[in-house]
Backbone and ligand atoms as CSV (ligand in chain L), in Angstrom:
chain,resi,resn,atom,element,x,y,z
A,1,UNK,N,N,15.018,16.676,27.993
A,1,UNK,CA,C,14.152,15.504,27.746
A,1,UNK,C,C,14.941,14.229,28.063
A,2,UNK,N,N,14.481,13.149,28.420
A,2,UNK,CA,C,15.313,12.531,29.477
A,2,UNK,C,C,14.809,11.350,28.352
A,3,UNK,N,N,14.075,10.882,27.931
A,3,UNK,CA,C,13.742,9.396,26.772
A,3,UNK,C,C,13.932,9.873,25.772
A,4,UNK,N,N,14.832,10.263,24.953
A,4,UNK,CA,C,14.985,10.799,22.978
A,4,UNK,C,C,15.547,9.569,22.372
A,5,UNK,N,N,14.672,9.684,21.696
A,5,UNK,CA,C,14.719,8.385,20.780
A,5,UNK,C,C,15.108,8.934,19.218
A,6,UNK,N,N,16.284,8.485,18.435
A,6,UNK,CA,C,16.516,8.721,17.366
A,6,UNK,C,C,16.470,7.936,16.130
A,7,UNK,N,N,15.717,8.935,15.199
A,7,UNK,CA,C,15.016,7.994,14.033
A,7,UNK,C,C,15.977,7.787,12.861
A,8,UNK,N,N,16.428,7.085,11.949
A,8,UNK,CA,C,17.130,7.110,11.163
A,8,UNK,C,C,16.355,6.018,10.015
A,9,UNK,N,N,16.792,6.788,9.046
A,9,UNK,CA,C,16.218,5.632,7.548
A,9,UNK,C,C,17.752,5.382,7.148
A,10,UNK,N,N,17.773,4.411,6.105
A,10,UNK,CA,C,19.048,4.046,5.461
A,10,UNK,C,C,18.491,4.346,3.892
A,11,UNK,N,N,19.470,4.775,3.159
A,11,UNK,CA,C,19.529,4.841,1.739
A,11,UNK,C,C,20.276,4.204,1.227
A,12,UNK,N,N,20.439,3.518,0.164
A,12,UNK,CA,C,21.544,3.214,-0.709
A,12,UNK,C,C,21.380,3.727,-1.786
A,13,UNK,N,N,22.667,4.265,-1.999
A,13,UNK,CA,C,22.313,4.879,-3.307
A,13,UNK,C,C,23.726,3.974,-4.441
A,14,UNK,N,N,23.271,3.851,-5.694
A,14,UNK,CA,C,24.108,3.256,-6.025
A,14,UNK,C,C,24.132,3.336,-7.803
A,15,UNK,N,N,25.252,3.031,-8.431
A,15,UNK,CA,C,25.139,3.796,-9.756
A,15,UNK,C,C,23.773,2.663,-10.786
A,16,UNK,N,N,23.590,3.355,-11.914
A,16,UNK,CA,C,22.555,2.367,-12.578
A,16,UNK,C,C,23.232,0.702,-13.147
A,17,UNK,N,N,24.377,1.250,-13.638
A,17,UNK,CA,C,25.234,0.139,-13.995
A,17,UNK,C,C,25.574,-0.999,-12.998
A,18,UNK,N,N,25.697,-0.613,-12.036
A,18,UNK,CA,C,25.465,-1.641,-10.589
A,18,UNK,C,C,24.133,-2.620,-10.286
A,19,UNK,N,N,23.098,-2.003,-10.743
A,19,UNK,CA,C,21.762,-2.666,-10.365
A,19,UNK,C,C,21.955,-4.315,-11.415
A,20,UNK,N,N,21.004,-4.980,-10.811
A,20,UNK,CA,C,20.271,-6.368,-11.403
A,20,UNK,C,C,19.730,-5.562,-12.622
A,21,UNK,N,N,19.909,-7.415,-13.456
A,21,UNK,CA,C,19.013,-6.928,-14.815
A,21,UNK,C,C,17.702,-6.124,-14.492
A,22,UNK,N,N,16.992,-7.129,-13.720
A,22,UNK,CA,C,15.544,-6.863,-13.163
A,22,UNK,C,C,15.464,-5.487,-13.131
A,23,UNK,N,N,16.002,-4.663,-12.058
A,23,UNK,CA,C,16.056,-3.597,-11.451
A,23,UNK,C,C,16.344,-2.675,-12.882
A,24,UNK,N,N,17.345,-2.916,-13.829
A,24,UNK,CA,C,17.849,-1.900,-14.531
A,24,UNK,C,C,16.418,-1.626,-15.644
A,25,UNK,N,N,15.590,-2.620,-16.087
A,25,UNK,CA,C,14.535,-2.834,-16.653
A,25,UNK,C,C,13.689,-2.107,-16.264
A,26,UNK,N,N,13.206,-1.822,-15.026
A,26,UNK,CA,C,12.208,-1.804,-14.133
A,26,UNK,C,C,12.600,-0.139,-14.494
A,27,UNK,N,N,13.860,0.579,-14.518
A,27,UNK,CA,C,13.859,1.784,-14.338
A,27,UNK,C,C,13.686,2.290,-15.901
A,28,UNK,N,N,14.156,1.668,-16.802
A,28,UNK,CA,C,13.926,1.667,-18.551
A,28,UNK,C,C,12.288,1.993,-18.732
A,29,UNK,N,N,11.711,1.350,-17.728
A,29,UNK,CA,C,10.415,1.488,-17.901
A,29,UNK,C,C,10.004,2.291,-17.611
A,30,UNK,N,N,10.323,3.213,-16.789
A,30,UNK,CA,C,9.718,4.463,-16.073
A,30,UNK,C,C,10.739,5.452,-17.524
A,31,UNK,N,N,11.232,5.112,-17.294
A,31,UNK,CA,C,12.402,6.110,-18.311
A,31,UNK,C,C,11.291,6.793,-19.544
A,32,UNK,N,N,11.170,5.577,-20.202
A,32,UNK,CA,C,10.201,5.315,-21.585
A,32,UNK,C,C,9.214,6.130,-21.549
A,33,UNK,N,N,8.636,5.682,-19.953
A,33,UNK,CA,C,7.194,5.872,-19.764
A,33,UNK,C,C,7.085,7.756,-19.837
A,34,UNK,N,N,8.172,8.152,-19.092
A,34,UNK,CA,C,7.997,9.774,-18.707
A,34,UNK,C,C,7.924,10.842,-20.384
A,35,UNK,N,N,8.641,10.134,-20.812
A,35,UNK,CA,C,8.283,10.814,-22.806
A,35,UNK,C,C,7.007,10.862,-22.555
A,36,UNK,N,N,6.088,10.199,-22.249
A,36,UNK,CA,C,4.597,10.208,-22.900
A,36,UNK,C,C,4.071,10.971,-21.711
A,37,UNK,N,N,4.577,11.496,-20.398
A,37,UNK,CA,C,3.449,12.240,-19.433
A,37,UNK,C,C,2.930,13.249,-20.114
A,38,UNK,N,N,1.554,13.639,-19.698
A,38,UNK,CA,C,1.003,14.739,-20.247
A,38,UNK,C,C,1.171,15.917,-18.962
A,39,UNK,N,N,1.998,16.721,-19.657
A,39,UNK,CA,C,2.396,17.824,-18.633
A,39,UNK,C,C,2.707,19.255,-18.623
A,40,UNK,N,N,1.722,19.448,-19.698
A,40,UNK,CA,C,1.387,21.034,-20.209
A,40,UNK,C,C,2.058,22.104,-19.647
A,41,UNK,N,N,1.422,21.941,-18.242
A,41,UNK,CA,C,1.512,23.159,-17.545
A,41,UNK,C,C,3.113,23.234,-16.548
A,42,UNK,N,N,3.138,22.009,-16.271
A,42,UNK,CA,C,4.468,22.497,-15.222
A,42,UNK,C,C,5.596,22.193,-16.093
A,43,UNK,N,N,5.577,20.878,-17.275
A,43,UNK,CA,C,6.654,20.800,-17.814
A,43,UNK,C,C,7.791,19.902,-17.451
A,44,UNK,N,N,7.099,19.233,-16.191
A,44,UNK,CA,C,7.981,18.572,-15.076
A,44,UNK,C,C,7.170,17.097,-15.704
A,45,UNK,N,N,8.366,16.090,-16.063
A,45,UNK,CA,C,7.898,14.392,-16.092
A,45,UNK,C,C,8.075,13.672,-15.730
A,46,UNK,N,N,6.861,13.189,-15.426
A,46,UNK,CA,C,7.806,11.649,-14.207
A,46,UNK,C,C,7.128,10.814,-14.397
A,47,UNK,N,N,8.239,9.610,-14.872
A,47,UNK,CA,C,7.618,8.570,-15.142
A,47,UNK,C,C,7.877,7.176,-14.367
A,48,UNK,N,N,6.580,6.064,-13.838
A,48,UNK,CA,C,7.112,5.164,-12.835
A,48,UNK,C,C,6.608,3.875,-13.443
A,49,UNK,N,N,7.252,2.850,-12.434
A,49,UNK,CA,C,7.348,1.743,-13.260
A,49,UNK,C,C,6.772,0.628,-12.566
A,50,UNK,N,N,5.934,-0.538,-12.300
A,50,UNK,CA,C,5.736,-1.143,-11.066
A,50,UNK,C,C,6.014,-2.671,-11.433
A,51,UNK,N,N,6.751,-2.966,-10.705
A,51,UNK,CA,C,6.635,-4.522,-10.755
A,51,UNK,C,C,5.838,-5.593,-10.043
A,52,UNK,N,N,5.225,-6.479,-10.802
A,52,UNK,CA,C,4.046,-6.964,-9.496
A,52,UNK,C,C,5.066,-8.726,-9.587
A,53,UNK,N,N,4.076,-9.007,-8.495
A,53,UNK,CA,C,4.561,-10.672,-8.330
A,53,UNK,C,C,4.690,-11.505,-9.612
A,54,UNK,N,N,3.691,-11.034,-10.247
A,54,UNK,CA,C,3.503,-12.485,-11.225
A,54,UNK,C,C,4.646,-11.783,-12.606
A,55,UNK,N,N,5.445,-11.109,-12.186
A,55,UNK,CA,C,6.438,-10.316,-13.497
A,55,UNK,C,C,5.860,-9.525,-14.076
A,56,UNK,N,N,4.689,-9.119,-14.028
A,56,UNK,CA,C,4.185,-8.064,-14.995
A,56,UNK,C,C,4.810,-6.590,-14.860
A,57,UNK,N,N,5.019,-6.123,-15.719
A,57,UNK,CA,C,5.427,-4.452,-15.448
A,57,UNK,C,C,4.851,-3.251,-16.035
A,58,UNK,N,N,3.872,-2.263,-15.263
A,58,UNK,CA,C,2.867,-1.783,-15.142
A,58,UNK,C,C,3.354,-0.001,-15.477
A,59,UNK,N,N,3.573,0.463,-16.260
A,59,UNK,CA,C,4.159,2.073,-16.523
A,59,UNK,C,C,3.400,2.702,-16.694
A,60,UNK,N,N,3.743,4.322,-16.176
A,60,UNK,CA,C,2.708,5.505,-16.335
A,60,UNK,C,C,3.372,6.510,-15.777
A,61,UNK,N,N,3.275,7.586,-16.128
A,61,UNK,CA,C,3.420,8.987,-15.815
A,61,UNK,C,C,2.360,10.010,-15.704
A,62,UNK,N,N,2.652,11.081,-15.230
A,62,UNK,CA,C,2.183,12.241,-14.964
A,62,UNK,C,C,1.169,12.609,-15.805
A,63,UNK,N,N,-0.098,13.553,-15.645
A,63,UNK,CA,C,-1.341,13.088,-16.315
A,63,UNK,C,C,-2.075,14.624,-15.630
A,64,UNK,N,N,-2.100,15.736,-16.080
A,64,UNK,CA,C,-1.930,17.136,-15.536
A,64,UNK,C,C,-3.477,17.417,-16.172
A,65,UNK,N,N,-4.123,18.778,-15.489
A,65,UNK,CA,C,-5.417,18.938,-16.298
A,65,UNK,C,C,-5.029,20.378,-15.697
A,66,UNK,N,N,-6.021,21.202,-16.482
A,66,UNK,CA,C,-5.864,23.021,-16.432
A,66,UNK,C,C,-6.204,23.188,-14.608
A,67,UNK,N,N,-7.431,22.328,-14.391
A,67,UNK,CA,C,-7.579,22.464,-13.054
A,67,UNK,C,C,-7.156,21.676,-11.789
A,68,UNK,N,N,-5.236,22.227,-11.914
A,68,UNK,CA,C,-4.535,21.504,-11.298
A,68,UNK,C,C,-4.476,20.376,-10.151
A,69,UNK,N,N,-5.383,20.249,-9.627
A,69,UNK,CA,C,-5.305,19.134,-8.829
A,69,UNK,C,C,-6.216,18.065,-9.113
A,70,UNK,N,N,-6.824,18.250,-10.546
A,70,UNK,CA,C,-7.379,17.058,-10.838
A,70,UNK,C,C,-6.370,16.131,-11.504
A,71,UNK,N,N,-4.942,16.853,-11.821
A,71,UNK,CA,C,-3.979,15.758,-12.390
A,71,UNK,C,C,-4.067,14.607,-11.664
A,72,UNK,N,N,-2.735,13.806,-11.742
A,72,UNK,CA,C,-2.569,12.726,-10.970
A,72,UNK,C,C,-0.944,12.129,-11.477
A,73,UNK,N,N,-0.231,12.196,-9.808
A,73,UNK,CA,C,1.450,11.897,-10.048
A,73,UNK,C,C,1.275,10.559,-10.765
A,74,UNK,N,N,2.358,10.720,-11.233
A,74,UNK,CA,C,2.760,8.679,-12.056
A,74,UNK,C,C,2.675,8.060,-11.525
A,75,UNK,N,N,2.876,7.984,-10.223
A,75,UNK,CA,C,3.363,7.100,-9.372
A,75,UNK,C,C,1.933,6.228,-8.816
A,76,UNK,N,N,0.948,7.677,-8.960
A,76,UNK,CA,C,-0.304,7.217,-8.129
A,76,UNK,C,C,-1.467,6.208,-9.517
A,77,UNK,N,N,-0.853,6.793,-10.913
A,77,UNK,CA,C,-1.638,6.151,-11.718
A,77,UNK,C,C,-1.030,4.736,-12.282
A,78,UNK,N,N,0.297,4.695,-11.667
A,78,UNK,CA,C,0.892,3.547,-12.016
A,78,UNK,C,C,0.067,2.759,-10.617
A,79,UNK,N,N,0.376,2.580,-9.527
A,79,UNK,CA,C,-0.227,1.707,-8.653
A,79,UNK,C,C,-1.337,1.790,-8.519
A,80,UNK,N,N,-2.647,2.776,-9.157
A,80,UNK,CA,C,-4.134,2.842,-9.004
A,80,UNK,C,C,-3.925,1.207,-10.018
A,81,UNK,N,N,-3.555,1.600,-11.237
A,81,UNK,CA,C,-3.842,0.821,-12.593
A,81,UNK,C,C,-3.319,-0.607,-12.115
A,82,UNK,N,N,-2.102,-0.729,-11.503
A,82,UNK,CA,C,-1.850,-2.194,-11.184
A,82,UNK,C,C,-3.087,-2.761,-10.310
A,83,UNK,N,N,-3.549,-1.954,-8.992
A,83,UNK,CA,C,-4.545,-2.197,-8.331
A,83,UNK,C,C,-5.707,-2.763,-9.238
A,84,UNK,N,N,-6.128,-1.901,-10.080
A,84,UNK,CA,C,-7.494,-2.681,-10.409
A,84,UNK,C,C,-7.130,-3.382,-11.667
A,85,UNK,N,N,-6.305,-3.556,-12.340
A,85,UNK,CA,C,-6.182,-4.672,-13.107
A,85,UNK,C,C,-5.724,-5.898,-12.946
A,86,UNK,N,N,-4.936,-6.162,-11.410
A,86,UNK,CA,C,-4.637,-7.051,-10.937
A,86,UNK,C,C,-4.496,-7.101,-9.439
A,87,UNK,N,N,-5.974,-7.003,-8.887
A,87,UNK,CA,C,-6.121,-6.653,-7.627
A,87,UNK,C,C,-5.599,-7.367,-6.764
A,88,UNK,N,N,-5.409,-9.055,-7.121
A,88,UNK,CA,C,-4.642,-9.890,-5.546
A,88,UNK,C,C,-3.577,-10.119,-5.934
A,89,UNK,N,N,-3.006,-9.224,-7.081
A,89,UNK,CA,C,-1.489,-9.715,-7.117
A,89,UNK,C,C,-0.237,-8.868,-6.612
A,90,UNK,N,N,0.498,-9.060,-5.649
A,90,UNK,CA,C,1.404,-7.537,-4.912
A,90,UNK,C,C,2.410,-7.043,-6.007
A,91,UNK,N,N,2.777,-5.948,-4.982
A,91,UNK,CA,C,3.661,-5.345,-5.791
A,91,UNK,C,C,4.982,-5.298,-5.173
A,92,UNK,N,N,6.369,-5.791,-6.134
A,92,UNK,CA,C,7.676,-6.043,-5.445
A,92,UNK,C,C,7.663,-4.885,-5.732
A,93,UNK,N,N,7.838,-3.941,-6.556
A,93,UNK,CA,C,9.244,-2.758,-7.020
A,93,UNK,C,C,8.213,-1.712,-7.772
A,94,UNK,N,N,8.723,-0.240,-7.335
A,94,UNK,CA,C,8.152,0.740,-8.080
A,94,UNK,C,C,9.911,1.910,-8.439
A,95,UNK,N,N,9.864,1.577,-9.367
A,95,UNK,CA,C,10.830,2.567,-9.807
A,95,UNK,C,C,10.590,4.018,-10.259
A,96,UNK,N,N,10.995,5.394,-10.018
A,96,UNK,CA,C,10.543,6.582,-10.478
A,96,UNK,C,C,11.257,6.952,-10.793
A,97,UNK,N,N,11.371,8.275,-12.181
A,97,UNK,CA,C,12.242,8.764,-12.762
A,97,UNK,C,C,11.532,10.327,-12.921
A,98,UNK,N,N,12.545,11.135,-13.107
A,98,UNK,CA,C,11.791,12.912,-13.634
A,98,UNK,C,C,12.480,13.039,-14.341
A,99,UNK,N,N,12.052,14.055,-15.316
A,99,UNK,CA,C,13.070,14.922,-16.059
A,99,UNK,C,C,12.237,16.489,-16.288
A,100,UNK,N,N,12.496,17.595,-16.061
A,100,UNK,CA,C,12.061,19.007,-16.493
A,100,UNK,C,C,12.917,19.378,-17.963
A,101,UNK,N,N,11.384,20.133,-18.491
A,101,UNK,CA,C,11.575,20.573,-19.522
A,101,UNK,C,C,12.160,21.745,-19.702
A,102,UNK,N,N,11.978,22.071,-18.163
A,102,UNK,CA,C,12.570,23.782,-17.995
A,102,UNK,C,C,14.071,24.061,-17.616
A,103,UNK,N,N,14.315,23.042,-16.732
A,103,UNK,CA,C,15.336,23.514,-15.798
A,103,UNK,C,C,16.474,21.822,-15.660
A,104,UNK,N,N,17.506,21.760,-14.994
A,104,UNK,CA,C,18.407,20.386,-15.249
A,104,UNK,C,C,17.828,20.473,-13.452
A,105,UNK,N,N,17.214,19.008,-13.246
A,105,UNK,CA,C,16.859,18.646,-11.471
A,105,UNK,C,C,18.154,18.487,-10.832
A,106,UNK,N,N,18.424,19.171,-9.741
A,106,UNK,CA,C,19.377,18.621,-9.017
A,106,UNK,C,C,19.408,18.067,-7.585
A,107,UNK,N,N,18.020,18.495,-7.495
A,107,UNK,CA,C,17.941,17.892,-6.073
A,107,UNK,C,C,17.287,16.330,-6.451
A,108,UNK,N,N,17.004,15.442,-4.935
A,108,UNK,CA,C,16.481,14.039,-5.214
A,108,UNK,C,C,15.084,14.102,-5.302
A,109,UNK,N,N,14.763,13.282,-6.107
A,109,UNK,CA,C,13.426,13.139,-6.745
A,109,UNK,C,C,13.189,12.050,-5.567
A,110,UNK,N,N,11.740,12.083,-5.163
A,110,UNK,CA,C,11.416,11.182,-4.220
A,110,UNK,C,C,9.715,11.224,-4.618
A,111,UNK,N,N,9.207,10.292,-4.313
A,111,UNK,CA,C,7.814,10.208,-4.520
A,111,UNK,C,C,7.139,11.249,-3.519
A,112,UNK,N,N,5.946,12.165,-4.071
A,112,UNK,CA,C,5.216,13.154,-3.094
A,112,UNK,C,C,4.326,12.778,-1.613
A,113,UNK,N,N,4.022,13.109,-1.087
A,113,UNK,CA,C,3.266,13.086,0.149
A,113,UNK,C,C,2.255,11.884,0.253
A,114,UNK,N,N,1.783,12.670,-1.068
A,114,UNK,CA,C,0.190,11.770,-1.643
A,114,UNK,C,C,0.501,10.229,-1.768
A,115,UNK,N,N,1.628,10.029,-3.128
A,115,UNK,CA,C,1.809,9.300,-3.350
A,115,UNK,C,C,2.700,8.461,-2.535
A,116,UNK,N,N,3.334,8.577,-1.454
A,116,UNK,CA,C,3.833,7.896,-0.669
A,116,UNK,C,C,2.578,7.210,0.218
A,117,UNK,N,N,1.951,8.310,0.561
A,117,UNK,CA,C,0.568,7.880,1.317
A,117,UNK,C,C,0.156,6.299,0.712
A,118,UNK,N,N,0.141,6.748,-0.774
A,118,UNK,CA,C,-0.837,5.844,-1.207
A,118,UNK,C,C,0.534,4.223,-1.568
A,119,UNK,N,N,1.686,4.505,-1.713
A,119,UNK,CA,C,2.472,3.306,-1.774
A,119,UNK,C,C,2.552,2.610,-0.254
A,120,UNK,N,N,1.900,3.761,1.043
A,120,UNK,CA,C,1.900,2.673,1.977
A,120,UNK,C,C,0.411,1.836,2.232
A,121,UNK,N,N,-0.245,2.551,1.372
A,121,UNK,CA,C,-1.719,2.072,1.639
A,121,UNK,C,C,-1.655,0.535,0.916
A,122,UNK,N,N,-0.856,0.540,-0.095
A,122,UNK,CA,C,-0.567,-0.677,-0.547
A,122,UNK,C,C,0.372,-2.089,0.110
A,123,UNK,N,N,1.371,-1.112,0.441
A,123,UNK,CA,C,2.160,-2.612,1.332
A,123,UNK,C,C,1.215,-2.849,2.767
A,124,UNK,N,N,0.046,-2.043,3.054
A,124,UNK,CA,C,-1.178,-2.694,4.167
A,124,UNK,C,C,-1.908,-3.739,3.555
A,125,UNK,N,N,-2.559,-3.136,1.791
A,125,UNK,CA,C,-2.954,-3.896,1.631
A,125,UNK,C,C,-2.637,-5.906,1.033
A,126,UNK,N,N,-1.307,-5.775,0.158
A,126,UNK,CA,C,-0.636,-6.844,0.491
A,126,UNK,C,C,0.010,-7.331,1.437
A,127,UNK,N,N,0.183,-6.403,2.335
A,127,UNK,CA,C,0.958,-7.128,3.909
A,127,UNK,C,C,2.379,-7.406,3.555
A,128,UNK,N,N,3.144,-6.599,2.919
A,128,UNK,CA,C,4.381,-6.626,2.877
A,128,UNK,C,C,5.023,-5.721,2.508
A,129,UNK,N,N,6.270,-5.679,2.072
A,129,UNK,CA,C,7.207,-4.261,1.629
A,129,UNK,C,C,6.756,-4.156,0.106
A,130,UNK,N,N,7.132,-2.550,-0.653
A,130,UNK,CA,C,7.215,-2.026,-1.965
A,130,UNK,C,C,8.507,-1.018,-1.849
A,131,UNK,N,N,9.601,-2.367,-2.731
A,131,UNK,CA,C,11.166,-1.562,-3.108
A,131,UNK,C,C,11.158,-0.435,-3.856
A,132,UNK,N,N,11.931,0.214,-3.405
A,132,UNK,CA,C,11.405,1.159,-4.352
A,132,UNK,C,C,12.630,2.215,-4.416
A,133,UNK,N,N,12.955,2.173,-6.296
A,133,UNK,CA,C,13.815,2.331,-6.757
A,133,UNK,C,C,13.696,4.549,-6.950
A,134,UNK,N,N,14.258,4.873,-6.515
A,134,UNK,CA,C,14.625,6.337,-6.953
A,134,UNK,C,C,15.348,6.824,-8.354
A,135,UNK,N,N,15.164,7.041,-9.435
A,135,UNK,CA,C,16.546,7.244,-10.378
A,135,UNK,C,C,16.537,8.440,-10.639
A,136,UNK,N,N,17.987,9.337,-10.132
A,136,UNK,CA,C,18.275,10.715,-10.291
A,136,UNK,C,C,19.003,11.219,-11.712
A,137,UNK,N,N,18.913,12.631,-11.807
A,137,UNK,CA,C,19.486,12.806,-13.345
A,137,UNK,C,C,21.184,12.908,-13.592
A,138,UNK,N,N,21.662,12.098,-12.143
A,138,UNK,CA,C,23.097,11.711,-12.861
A,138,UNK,C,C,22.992,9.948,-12.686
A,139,UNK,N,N,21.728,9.584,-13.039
A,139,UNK,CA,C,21.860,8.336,-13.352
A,139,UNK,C,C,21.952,7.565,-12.243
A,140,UNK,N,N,22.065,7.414,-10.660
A,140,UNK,CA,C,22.605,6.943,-9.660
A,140,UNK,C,C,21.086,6.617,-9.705
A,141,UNK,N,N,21.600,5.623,-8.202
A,141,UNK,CA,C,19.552,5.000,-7.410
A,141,UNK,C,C,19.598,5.283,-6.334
A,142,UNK,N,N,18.465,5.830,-5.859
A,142,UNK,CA,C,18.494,5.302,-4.780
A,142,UNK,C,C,17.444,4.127,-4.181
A,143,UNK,N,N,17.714,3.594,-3.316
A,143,UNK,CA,C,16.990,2.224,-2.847
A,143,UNK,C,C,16.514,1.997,-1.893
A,144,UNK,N,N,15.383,2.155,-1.516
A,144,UNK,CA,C,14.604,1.822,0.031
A,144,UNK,C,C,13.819,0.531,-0.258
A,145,UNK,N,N,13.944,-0.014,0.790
A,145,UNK,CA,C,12.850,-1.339,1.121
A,145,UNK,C,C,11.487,-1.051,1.397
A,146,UNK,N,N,11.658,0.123,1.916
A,146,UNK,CA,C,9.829,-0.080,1.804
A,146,UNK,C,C,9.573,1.480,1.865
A,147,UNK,N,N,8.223,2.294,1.953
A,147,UNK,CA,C,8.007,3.662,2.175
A,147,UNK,C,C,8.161,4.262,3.155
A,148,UNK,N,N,7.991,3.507,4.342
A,148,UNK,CA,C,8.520,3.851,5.838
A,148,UNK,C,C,9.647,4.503,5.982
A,149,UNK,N,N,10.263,4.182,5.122
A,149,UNK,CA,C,12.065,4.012,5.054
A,149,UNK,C,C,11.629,6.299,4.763
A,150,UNK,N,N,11.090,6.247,4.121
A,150,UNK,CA,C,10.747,7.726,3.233
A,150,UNK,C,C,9.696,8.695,4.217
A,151,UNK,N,N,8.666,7.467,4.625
A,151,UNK,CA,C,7.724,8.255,5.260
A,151,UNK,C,C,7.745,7.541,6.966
A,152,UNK,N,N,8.460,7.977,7.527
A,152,UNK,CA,C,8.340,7.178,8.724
A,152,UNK,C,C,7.132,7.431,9.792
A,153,UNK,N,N,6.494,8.376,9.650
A,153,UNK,CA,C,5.752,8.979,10.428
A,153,UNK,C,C,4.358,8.799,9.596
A,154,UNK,N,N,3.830,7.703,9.483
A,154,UNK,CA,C,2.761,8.161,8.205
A,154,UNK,C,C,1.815,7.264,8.985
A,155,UNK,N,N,0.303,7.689,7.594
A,155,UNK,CA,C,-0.660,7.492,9.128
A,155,UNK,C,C,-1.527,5.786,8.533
A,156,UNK,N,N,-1.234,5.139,9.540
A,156,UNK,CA,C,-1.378,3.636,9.262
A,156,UNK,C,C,-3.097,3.038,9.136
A,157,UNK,N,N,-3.224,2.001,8.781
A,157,UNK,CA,C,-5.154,1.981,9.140
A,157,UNK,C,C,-5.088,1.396,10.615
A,158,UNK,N,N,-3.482,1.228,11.589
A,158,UNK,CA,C,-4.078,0.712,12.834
A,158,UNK,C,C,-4.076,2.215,13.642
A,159,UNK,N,N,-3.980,3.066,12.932
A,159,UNK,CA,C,-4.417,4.935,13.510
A,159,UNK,C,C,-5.347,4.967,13.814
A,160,UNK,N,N,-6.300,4.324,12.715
A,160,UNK,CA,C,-7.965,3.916,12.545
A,160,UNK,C,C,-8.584,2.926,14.346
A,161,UNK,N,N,-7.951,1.974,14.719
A,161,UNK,CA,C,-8.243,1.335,15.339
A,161,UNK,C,C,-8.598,1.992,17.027
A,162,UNK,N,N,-9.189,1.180,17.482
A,162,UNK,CA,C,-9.772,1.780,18.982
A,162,UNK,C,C,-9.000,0.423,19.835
A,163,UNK,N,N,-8.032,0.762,20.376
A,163,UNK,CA,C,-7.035,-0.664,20.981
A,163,UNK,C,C,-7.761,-0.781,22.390
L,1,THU,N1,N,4.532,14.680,-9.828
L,1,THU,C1,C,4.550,13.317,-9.937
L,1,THU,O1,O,4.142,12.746,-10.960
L,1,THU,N2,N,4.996,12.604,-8.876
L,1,THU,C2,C,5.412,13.134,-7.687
L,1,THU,O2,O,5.710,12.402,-6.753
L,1,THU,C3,C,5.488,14.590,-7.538
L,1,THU,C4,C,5.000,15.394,-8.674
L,1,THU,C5,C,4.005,15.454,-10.960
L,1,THU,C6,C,2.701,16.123,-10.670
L,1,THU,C7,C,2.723,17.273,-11.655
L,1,THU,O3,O,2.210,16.809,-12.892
L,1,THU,C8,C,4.192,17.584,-11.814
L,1,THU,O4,O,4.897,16.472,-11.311
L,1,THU,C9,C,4.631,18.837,-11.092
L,1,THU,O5,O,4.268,18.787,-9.757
């Protein structure tokens, strides 16, 4: 193949004690929040945190029903809920956290398919980036500027368009 083009994201990952007040808050909140997911069945909690423009900070976790895919990740009920309670106001920062009840996580927790989907459906609809904080269970971050960074290949509303 004679044109290969190579894709690369950047991570930072960096300890919690390192972050801004802001930032260290922002993850306290998801922290808090994951105690309260309702998560019967898998046992798995994750709790996220959102920061919007005007300082408000918006928490929620995991939210499971017997007929599994009517749950809904944290991530997606944290930014549904900022959405309609404060529809023209953006969102700087979504922080996520897990913890299992079963097992110690060792791999990186990253927001799911869905919910990435839906954190880019949001920086379309404010027209800008959503930071977005990772926190793993040895406490470290990781840090992307926007979901792209996670989902680079994802499907945009100019997919939608007839150019
Ligand atoms: N879950 C989230 O809350 N966020 C994700 O990004 C992935 C998974 C939840 C859904 C379900 O309640 C549990 O974790 C196990 O999949």
């Amino acid at each position: 193949m004679k044109n290969k083009k190579v894709i690369t994201s950047t991570f930072l990952q960096i300890s919690f004690s390192e972050l801004n007040e802001n930032d260290q808050k922002l993850i306290s909140n998801a922290i808090s929040s994951l105690n309260d997911a309702y998560a019967p069945y898998s046992g798995f909690l994750v709790g996220a945190a959102v920061l919007l423009d005007n300082g408000e900070i918006i928490s929620a976790n995991n939210q499971e029903n017997v007929a599994y895919p009517s749950g809904l990740c944290a991530e997606r009920v944290a930014i549904y809920y900022a959405g309609a309670k404060f529809p023209s106001i953006g969102i700087k920062t979504i922080a996520i956290t897990a913890k299992s009840k079963k097992f110690e996580i060792k791999d990186i927790i990253s927001p799911c398919g869905a919910c990435s989907q839906s954190i880019a459906e949001y920086e379309v609809k404010q027209e800008g980036n959503i930071r977005i904080l990772l926190h793993q269970s040895d406490n470290s971050v990781f840090i992307v500027e926007s979901i792209s960074e996670l989902l680079p290949f994802m499907f945009k509303s100019q997919d939608l368009k007839n150019y």
